[in-house]
N, C-alpha and C positions, 0 to 999 in steps of 0.2 A: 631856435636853440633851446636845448635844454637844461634845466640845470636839476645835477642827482644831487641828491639831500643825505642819501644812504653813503656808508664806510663801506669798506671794504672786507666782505667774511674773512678770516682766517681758520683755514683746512688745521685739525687734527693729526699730527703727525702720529697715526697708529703704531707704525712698528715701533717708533722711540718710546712711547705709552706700554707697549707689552716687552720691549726688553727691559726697562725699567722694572717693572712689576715681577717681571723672572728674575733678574740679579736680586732686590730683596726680597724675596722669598726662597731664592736660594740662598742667601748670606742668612735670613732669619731661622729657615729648618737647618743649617749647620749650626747655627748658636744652640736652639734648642736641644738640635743631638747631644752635642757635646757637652754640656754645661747641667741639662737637668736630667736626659734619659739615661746617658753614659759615664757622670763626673768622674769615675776612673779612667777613663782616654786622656784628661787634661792631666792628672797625674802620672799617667805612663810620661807625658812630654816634659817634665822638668829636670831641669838638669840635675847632678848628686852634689851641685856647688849649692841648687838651691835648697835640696834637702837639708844640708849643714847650718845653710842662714835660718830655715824653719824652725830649725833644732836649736839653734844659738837664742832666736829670738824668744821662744819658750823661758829662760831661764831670768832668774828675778835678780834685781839689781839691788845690793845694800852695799852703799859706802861707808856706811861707820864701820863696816867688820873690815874695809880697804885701808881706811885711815886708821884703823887701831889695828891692824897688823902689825907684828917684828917686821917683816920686810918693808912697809913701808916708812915707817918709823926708823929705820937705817939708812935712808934714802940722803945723799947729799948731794948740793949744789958744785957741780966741780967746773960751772963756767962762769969766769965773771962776769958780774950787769954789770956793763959801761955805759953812757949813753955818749954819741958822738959830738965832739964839739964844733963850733963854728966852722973851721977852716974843712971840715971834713964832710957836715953837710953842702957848702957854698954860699952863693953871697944872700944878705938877708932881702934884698929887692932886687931879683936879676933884669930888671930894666933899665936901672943905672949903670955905667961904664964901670 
């Protein structure tokens, strides 16, 4: 009787190995196209909602000229703060009867 000492080789699955290697390098030469050869392809793709956001986020923000405006300085409260009492929240320990 013998006894093997040796494991058992495990076979290279080649084609998984080259489809692997094909999908990124195909995902890697589209990035490349698009991004550093062609950067106007990704701009043809936006939409003109996000032109406007690009356009919106451009502009600079100062509240002191918001809070010393006439319109906002005309601005009133027309709801009243209430806060709710007991009976309308419920009970103060709902584990008690």
């Amino acid at each position: 009787m013998a006894i093997v000492l040796e494991g058992e080789k495990k076979n290279i699955d080649w084609s998984f190995a080259l489809g692997t290697v094909v999908v990124v390098g195909i995902v890697g030469a589209s990035i490349i196209y698009l991004f550093f050869v062609s950067p106007e392809t990704v701009q043809q793709l936006t939409t003109p909602e996000q032109r406007t956001l690009s356009e919106f986020s451009k502009t600079s923000f100062k509240p002191e000229e918001i809070l010393n405006s006439a319109a906002f300085q005309e601005l009133r409260t027309v709801a009243p703060l209430t806060s709710p009492t007991e009976e309308e929240v419920g009970k103060i320990n709902p584990f008690l009867p």
